[in-house]
N, CA and C atoms of all chains as a GROMACS GRO file, in nm:
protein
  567
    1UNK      N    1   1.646   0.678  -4.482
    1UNK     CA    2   1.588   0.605  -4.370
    1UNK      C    3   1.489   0.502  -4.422
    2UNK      N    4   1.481   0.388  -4.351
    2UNK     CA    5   1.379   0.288  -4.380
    2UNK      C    6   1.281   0.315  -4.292
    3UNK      N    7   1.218   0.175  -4.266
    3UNK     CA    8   1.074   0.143  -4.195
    3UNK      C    9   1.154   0.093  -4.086
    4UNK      N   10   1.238   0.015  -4.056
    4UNK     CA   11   1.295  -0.064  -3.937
    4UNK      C   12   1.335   0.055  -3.886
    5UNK      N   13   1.425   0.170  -3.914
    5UNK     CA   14   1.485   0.308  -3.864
    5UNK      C   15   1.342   0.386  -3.777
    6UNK      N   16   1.331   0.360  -3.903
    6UNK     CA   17   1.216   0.478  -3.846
    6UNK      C   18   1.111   0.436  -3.720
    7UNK      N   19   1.090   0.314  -3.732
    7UNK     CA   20   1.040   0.258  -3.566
    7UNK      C   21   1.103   0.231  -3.452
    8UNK      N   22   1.234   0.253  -3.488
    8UNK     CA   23   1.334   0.280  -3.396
    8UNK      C   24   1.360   0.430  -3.288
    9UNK      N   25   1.344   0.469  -3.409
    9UNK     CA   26   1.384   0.653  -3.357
    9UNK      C   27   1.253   0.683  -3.317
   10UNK      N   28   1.132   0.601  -3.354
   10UNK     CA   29   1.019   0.644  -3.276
   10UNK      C   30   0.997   0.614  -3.177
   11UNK      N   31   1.020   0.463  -3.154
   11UNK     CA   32   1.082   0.395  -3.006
   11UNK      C   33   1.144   0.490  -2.922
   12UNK      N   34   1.225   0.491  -2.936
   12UNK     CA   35   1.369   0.587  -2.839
   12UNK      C   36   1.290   0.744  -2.839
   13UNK      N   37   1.213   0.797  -2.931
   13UNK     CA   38   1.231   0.931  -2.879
   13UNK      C   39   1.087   0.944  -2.784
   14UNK      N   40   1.023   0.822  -2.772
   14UNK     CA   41   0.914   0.804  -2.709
   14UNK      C   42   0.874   0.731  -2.608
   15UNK      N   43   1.003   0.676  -2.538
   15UNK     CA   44   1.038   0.557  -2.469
   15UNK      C   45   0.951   0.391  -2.465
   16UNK      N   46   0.924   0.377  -2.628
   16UNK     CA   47   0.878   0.258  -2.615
   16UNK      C   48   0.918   0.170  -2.666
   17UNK      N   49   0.889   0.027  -2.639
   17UNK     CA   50   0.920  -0.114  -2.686
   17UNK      C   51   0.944  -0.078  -2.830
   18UNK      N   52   1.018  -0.138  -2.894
   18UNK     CA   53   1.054  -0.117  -3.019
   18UNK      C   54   0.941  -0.242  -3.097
   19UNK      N   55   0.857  -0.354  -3.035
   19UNK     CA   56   0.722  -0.416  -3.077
   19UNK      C   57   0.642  -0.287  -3.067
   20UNK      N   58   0.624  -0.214  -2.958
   20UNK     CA   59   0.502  -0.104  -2.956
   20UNK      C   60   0.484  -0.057  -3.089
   21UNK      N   61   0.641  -0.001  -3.087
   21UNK     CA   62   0.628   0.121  -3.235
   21UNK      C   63   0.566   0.046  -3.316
   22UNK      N   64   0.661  -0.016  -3.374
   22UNK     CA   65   0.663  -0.097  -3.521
   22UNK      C   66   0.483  -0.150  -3.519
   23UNK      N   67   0.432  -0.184  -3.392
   23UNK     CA   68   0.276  -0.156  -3.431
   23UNK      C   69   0.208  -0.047  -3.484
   24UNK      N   70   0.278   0.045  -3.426
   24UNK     CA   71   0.210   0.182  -3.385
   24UNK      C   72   0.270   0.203  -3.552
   25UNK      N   73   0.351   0.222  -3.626
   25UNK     CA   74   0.408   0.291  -3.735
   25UNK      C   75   0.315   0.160  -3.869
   26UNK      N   76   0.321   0.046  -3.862
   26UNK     CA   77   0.283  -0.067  -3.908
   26UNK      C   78   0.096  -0.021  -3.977
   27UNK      N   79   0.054   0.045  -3.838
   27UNK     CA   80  -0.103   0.043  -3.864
   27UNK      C   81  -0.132   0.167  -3.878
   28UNK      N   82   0.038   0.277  -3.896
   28UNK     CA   83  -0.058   0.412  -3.952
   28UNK      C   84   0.004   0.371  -4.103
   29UNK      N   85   0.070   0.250  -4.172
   29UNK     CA   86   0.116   0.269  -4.330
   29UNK      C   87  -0.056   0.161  -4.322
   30UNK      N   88  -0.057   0.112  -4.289
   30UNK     CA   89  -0.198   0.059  -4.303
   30UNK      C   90  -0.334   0.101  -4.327
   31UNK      N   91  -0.375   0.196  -4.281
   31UNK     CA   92  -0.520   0.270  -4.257
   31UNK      C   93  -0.499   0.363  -4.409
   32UNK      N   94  -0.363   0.402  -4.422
   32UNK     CA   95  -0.322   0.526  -4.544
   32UNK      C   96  -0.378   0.360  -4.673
   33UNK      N   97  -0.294   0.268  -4.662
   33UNK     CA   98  -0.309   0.160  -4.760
   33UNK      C   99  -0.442   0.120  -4.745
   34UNK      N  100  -0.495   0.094  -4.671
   34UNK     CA  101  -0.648   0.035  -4.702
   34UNK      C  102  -0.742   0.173  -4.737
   35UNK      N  103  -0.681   0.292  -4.718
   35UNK     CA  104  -0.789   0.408  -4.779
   35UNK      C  105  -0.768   0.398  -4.907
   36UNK      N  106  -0.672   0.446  -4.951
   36UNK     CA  107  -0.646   0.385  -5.106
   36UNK      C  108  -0.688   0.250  -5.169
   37UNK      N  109  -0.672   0.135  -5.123
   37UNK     CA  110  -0.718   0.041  -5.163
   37UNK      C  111  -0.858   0.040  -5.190
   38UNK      N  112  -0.926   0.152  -5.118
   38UNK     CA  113  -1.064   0.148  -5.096
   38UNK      C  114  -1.110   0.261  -5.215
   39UNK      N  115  -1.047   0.350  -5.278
   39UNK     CA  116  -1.016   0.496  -5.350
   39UNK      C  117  -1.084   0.591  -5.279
   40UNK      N  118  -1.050   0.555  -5.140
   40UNK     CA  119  -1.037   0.729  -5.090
   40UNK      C  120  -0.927   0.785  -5.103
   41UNK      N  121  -0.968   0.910  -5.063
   41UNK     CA  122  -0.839   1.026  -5.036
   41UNK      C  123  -0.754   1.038  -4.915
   42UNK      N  124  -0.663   1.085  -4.951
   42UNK     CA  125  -0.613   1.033  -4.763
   42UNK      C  126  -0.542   1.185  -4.744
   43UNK      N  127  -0.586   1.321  -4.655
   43UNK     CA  128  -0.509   1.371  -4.657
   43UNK      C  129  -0.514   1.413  -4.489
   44UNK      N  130  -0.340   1.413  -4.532
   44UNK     CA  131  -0.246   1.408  -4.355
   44UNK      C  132  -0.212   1.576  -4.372
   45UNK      N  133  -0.250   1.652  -4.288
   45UNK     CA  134  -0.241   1.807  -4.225
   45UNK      C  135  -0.060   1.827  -4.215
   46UNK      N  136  -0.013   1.926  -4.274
   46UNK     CA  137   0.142   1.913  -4.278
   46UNK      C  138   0.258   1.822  -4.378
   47UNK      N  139   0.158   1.728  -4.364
   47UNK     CA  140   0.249   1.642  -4.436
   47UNK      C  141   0.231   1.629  -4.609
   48UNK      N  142   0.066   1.591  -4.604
   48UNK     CA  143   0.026   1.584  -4.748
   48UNK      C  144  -0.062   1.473  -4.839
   49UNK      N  145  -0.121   1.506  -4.971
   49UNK     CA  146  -0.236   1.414  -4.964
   49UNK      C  147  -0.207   1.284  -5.093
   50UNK      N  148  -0.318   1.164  -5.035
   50UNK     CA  149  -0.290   1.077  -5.131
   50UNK      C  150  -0.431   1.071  -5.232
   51UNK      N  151  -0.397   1.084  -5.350
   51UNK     CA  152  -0.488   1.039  -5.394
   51UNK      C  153  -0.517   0.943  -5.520
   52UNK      N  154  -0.581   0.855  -5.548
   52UNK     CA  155  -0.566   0.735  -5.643
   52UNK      C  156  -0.593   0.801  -5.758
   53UNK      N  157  -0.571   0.787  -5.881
   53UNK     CA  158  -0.566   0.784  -6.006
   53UNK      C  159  -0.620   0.693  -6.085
   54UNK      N  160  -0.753   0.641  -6.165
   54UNK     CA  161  -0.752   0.563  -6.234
   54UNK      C  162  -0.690   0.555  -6.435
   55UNK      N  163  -0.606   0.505  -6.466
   55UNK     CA  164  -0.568   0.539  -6.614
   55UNK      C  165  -0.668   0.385  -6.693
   56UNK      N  166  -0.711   0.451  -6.858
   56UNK     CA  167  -0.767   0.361  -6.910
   56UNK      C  168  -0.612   0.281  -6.967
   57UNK      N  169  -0.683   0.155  -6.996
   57UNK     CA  170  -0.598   0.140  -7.078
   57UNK      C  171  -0.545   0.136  -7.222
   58UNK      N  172  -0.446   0.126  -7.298
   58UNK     CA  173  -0.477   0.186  -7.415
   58UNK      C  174  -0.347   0.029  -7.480
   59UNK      N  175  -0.342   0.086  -7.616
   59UNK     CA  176  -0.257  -0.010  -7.740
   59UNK      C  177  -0.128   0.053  -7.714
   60UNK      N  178  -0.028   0.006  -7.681
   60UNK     CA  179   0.094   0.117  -7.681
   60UNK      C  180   0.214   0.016  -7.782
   61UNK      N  181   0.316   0.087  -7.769
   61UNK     CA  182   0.448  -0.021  -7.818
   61UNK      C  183   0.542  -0.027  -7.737
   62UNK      N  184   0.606  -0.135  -7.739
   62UNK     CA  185   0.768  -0.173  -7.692
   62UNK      C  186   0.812  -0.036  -7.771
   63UNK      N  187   0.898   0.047  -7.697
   63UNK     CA  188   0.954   0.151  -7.845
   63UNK      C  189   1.076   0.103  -7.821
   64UNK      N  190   1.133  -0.047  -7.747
   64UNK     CA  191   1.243  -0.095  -7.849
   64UNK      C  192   1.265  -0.176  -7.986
   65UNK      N  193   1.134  -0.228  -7.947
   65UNK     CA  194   1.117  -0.328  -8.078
   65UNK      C  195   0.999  -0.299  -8.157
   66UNK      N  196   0.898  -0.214  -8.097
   66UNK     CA  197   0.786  -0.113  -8.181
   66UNK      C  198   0.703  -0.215  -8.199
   67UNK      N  199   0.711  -0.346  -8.107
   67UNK     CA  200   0.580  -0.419  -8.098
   67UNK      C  201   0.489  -0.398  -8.020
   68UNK      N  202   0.358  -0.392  -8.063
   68UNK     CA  203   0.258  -0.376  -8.032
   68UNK      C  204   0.244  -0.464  -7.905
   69UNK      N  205   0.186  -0.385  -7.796
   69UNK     CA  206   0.131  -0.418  -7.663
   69UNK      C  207   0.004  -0.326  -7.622
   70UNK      N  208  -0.062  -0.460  -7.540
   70UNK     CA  209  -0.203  -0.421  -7.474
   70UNK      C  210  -0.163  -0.374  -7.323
   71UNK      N  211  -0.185  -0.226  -7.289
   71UNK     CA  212  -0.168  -0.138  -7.194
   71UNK      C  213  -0.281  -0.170  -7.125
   72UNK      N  214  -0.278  -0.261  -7.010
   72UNK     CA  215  -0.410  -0.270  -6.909
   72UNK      C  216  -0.436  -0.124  -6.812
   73UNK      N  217  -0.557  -0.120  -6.800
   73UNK     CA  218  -0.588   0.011  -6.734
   73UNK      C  219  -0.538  -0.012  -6.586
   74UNK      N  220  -0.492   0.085  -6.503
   74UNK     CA  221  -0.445   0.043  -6.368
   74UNK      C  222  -0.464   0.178  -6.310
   75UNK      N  223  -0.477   0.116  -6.141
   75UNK     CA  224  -0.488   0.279  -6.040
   75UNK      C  225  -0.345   0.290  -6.007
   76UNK      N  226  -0.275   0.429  -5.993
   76UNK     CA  227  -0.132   0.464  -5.918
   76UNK      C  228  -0.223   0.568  -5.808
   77UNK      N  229  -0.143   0.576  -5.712
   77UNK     CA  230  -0.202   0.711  -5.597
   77UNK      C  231  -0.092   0.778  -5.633
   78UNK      N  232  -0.084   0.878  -5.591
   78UNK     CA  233  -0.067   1.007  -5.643
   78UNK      C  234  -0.021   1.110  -5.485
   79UNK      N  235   0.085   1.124  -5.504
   79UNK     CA  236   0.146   1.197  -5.335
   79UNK      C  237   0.141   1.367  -5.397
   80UNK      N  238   0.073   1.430  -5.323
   80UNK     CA  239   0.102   1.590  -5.297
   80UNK      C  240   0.155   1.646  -5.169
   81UNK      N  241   0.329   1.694  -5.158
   81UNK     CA  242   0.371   1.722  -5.021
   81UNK      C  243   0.260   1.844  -4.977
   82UNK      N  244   0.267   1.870  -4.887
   82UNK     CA  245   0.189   1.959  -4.808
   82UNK      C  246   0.247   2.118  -4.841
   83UNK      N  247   0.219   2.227  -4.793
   83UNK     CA  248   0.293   2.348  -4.788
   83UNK      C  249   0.388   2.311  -4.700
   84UNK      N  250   0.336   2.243  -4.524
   84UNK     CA  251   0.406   2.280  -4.451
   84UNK      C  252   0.563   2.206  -4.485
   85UNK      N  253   0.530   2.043  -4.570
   85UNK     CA  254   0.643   1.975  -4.582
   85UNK      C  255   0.750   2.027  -4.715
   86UNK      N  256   0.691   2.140  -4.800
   86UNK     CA  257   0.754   2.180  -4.875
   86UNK      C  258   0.818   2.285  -4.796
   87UNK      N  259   0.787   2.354  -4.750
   87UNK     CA  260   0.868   2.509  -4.690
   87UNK      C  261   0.968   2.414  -4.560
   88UNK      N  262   0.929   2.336  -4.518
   88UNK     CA  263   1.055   2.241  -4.397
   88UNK      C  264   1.180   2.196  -4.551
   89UNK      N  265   1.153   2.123  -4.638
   89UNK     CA  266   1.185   2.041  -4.712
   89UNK      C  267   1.282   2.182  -4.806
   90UNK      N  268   1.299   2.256  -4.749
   90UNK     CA  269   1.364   2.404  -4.842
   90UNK      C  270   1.455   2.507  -4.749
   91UNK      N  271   1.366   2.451  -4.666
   91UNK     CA  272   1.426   2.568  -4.553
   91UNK      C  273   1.575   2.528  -4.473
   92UNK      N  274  -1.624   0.614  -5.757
   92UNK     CA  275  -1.544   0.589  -5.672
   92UNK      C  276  -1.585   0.709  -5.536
   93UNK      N  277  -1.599   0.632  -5.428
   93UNK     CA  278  -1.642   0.760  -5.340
   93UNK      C  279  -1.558   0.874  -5.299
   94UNK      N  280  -1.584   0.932  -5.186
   94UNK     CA  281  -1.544   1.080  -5.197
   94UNK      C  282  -1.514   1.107  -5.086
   95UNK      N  283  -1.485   0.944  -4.990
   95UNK     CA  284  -1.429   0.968  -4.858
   95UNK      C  285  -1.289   1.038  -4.828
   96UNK      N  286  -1.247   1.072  -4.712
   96UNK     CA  287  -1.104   1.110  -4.716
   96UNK      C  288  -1.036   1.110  -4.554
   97UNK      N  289  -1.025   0.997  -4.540
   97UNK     CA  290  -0.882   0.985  -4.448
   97UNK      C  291  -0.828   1.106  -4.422
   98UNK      N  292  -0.851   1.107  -4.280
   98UNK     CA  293  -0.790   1.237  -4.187
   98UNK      C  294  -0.677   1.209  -4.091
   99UNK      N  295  -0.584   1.286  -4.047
   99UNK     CA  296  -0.573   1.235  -3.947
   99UNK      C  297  -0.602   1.205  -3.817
  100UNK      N  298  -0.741   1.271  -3.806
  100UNK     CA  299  -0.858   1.203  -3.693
  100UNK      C  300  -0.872   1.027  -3.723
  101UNK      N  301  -0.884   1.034  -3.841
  101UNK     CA  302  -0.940   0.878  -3.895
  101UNK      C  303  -0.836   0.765  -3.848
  102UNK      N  304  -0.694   0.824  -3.916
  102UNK     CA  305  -0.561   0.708  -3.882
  102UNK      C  306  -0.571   0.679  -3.761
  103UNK      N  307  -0.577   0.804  -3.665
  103UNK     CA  308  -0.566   0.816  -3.532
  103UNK      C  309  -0.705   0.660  -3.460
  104UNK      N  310  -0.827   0.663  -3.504
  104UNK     CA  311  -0.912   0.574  -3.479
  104UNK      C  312  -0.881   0.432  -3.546
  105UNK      N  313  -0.785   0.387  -3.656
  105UNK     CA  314  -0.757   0.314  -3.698
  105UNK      C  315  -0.663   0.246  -3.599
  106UNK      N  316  -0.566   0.336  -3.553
  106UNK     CA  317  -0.427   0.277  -3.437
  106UNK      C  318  -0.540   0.229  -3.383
  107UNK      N  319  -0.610   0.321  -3.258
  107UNK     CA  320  -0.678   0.295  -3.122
  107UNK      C  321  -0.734   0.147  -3.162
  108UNK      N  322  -0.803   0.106  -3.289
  108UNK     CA  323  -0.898  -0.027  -3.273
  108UNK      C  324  -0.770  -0.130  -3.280
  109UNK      N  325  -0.591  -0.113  -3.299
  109UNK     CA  326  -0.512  -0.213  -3.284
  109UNK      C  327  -0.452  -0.240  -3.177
  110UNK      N  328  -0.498  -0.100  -3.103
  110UNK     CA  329  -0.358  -0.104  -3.010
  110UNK      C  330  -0.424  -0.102  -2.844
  111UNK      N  331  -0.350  -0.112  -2.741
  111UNK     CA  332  -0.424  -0.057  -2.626
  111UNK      C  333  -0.367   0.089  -2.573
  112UNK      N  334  -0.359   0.142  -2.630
  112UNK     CA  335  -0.365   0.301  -2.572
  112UNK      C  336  -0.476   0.381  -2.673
  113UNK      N  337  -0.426   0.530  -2.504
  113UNK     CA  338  -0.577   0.574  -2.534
  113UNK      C  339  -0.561   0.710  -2.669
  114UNK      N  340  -0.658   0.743  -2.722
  114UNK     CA  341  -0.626   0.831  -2.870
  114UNK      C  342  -0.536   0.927  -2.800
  115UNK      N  343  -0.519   1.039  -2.720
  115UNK     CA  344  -0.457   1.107  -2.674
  115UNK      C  345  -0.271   1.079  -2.723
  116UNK      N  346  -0.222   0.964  -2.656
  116UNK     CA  347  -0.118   0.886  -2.681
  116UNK      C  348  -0.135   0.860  -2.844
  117UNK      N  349  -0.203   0.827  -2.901
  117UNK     CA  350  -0.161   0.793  -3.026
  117UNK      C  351  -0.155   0.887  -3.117
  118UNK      N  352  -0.254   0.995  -3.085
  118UNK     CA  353  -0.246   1.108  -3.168
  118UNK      C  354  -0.062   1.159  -3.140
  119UNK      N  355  -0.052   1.211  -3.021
  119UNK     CA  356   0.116   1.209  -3.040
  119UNK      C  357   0.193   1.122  -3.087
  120UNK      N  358   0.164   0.987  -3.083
  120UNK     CA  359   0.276   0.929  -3.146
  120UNK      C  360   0.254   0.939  -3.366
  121UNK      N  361   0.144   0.933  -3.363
  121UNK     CA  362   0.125   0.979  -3.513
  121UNK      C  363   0.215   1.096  -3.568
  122UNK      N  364   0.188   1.240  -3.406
  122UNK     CA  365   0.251   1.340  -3.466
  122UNK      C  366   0.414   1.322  -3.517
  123UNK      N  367   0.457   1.246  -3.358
  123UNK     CA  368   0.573   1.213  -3.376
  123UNK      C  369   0.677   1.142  -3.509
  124UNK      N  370   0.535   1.046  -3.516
  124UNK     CA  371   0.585   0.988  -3.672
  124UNK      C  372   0.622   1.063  -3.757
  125UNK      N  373   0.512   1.131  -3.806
  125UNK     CA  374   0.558   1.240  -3.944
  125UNK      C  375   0.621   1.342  -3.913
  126UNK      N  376   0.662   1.366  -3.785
  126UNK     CA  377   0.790   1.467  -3.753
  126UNK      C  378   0.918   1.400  -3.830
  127UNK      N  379   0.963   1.232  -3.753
  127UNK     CA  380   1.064   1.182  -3.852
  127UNK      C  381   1.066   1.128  -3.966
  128UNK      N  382   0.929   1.123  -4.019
  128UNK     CA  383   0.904   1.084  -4.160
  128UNK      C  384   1.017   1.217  -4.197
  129UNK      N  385   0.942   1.352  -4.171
  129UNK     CA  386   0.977   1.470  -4.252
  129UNK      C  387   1.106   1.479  -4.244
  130UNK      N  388   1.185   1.484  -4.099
  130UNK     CA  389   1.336   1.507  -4.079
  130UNK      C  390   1.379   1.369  -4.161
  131UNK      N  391   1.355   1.266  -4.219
  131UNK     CA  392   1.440   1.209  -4.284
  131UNK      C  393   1.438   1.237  -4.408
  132UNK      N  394   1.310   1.268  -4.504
  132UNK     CA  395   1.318   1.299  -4.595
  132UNK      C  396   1.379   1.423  -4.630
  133UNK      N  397   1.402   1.537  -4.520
  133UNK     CA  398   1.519   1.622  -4.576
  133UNK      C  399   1.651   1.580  -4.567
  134UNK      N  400   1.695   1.520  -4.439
  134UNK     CA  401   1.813   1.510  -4.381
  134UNK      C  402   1.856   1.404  -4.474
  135UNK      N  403   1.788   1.259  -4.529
  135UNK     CA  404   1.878   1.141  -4.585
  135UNK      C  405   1.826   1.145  -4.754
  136UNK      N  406   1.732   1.222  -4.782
  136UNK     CA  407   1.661   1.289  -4.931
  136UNK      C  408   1.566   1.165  -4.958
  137UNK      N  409   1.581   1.052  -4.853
  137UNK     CA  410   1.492   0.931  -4.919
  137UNK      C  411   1.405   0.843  -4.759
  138UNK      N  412   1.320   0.882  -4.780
  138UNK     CA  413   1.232   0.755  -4.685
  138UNK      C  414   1.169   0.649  -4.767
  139UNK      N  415   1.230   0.521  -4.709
  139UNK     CA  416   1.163   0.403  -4.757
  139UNK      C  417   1.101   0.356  -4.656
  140UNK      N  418   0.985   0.299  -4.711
  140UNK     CA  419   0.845   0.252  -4.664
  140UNK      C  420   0.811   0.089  -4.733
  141UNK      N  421   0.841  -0.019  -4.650
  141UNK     CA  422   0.858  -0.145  -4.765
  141UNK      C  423   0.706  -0.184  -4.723
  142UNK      N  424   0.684  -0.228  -4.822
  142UNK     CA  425   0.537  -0.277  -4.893
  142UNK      C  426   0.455  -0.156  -4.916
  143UNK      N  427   0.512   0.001  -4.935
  143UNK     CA  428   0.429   0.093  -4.980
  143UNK      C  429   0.486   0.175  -5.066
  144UNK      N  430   0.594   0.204  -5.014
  144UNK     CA  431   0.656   0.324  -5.137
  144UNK      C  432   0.794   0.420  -5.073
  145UNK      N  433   0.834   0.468  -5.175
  145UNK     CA  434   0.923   0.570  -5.110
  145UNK      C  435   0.952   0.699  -5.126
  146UNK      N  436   0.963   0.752  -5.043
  146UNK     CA  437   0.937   0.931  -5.057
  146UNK      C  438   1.067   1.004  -5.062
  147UNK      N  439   1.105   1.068  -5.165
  147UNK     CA  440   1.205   1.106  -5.180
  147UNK      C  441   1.186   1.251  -5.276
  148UNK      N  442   1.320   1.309  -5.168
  148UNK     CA  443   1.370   1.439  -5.239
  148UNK      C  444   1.381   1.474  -5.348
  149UNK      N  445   1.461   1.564  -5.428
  149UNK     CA  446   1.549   1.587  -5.497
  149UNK      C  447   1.538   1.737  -5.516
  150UNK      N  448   1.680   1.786  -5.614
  150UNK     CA  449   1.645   1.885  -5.653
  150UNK      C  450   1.638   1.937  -5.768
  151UNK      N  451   1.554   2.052  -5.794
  151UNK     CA  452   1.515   2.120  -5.913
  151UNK      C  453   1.643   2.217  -5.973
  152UNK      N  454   1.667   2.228  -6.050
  152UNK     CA  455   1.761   2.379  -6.075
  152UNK      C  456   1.645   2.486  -6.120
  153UNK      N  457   1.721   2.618  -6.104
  153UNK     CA  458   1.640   2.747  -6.111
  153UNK      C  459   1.610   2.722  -6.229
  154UNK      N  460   1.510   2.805  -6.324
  154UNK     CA  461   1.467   2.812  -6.444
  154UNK      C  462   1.395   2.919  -6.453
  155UNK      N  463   1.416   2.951  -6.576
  155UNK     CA  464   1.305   3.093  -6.627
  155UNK      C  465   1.163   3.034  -6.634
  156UNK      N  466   1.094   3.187  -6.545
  156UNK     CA  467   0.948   3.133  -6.535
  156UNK      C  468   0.882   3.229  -6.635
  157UNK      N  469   0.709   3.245  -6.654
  157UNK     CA  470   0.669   3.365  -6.647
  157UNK      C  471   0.531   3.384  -6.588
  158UNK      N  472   0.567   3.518  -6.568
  158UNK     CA  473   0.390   3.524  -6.503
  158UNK      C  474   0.276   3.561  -6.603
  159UNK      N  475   0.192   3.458  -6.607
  159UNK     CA  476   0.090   3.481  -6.679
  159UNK      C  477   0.026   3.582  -6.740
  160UNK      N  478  -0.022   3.605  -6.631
  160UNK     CA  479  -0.107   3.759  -6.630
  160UNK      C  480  -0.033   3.869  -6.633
  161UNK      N  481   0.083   3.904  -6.638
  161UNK     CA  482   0.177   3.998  -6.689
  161UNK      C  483   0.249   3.992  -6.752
  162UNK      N  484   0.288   3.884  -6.818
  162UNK     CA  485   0.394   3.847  -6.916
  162UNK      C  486   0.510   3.854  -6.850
  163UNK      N  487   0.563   3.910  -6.768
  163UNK     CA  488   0.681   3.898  -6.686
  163UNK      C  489   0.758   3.774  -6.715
  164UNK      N  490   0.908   3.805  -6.724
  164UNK     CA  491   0.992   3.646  -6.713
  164UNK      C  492   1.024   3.704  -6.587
  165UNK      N  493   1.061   3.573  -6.495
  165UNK     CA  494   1.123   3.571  -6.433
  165UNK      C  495   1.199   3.469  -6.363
  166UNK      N  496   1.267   3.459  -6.317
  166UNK     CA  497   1.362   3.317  -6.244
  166UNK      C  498   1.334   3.275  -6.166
  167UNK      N  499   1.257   3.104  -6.160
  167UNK     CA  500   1.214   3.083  -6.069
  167UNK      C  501   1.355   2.982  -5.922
  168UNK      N  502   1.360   3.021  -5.852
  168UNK     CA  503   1.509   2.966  -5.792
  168UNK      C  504   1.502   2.817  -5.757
  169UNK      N  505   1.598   2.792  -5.736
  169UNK     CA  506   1.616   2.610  -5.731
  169UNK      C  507   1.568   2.559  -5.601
  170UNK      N  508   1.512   2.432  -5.655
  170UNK     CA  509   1.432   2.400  -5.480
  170UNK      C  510   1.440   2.311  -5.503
  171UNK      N  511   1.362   2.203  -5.409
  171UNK     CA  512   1.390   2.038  -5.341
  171UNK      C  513   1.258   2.039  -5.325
  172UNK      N  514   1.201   1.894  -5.447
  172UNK     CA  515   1.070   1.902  -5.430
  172UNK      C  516   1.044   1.729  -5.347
  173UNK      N  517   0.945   1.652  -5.316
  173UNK     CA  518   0.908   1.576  -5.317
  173UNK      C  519   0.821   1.463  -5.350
  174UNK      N  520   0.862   1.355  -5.401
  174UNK     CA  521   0.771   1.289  -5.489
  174UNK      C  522   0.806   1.150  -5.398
  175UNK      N  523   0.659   1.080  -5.427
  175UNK     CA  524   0.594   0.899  -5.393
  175UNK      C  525   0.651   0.800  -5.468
  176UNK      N  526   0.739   0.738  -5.467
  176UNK     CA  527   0.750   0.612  -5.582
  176UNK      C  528   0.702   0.512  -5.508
  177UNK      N  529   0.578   0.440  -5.565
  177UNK     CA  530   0.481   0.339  -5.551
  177UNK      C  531   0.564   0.205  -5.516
  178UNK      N  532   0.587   0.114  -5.392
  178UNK     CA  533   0.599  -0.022  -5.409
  178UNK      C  534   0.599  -0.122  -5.517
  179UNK      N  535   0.642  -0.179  -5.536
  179UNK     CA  536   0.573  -0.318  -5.676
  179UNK      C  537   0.506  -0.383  -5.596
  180UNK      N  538   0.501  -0.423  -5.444
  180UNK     CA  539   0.407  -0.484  -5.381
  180UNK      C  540   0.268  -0.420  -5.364
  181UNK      N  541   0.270  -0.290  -5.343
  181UNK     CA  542   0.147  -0.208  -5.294
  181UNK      C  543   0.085  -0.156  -5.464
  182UNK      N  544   0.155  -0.162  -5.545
  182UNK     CA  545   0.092  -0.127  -5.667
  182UNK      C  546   0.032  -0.243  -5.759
  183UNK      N  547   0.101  -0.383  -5.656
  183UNK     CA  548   0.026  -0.530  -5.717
  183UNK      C  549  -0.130  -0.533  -5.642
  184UNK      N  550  -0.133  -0.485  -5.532
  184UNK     CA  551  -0.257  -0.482  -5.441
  184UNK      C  552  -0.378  -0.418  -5.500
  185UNK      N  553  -0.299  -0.276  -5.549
  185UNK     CA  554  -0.390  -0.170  -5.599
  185UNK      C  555  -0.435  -0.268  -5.772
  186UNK      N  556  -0.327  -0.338  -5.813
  186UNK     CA  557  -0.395  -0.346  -5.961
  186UNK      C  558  -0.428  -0.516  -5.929
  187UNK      N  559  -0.486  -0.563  -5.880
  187UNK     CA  560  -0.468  -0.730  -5.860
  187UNK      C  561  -0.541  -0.785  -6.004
  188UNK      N  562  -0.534  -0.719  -6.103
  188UNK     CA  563  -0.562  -0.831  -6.228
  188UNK      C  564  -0.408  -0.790  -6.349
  189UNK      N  565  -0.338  -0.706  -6.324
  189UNK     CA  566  -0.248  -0.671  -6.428
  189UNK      C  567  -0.122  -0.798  -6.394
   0.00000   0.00000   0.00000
């Protein structure tokens, strides 16, 4: 499923404008993205938490050609499913 | 880096300042969301999310475990875990000098 799907089926199972959703779905990937952007934590009950990562950076290599490269330090976030979305996600 | 943390009380106040309905309504439609977030990520093994990321299934095979504190082996059985793969757009945001 995408993002266009998925504001769809939220549309229809909620009887709204398919503009409503796509707001409504638009500004909850939003608030999750600007918490992170910000390095908070973001954690959603059921579903599961985000949290940013900062790595230094270091000297690494191409290990195809074993040339030397400068590894800039960068943030990744970091997804933990929930219990509840692991035991759905099995069951 | 602070030590805030996004709830879903918080998202829920984030909709309300975009939208005109009242939190009541949005808190359900939030719920609603991650109801089909979840049913897709079992049912299609992949939710994509463009300009953030995508959440996807897969599965593990069983493997011998052990328990620590008893030394015990034992088999741990095969499951379907879930993992985030980061945007290149939302991970250009997060790193804007790389």
């Amino acid at each position: 499923m995408n993002k266009s799907e998925l504001i769809k089926t939220l549309a229809e199972r909620k009887g709204l404008h398919v503009d409503e959703s796509a707001k409504i779905v638009g500004a909850f990937m939003d608030a999750i993205k600007e918490a992170l952007l910000q390095g908070d934590r973001v954690e959603i009950r059921g579903f599961g938490s985000f949290k940013l990562k900062s790595y230094k950076g270091y000297q690494g290599r191409n290990p195809k050609t074993g040339d030397m490269v400068e590894v800039q330090p960068k943030n990744l976030p970091f997804f933990r499913p929930g219990k509840e979305l692991k035991e759905y996600i099995n069951s | 880096m602070s030590s805030r943390t996004l709830t879903k009380a918080g998202i829920v106040d984030y909709i309300y300042e975009k939208t005109n309905k009242n939190r009541a309504e949005i808190k359900e439609l939030v719920e609603t969301t991650l109801d089909i977030m979840k049913e897709a990520i079992k049912k299609d093994h992949a939710l994509l999310v463009s300009g953030f990321g995508k959440f996807e299934a897969y599965d593990k095979r069983a493997r011998k475990g052990r328990n620590p504190q008893t030394n015990q082996t034992i088999t741990l059985p095969p499951r379907k875990v879930v993992v985030f793969r980061l945007s290149r757009k939302f991970r250009a945001e997060l790193n804007p000098l790389e």
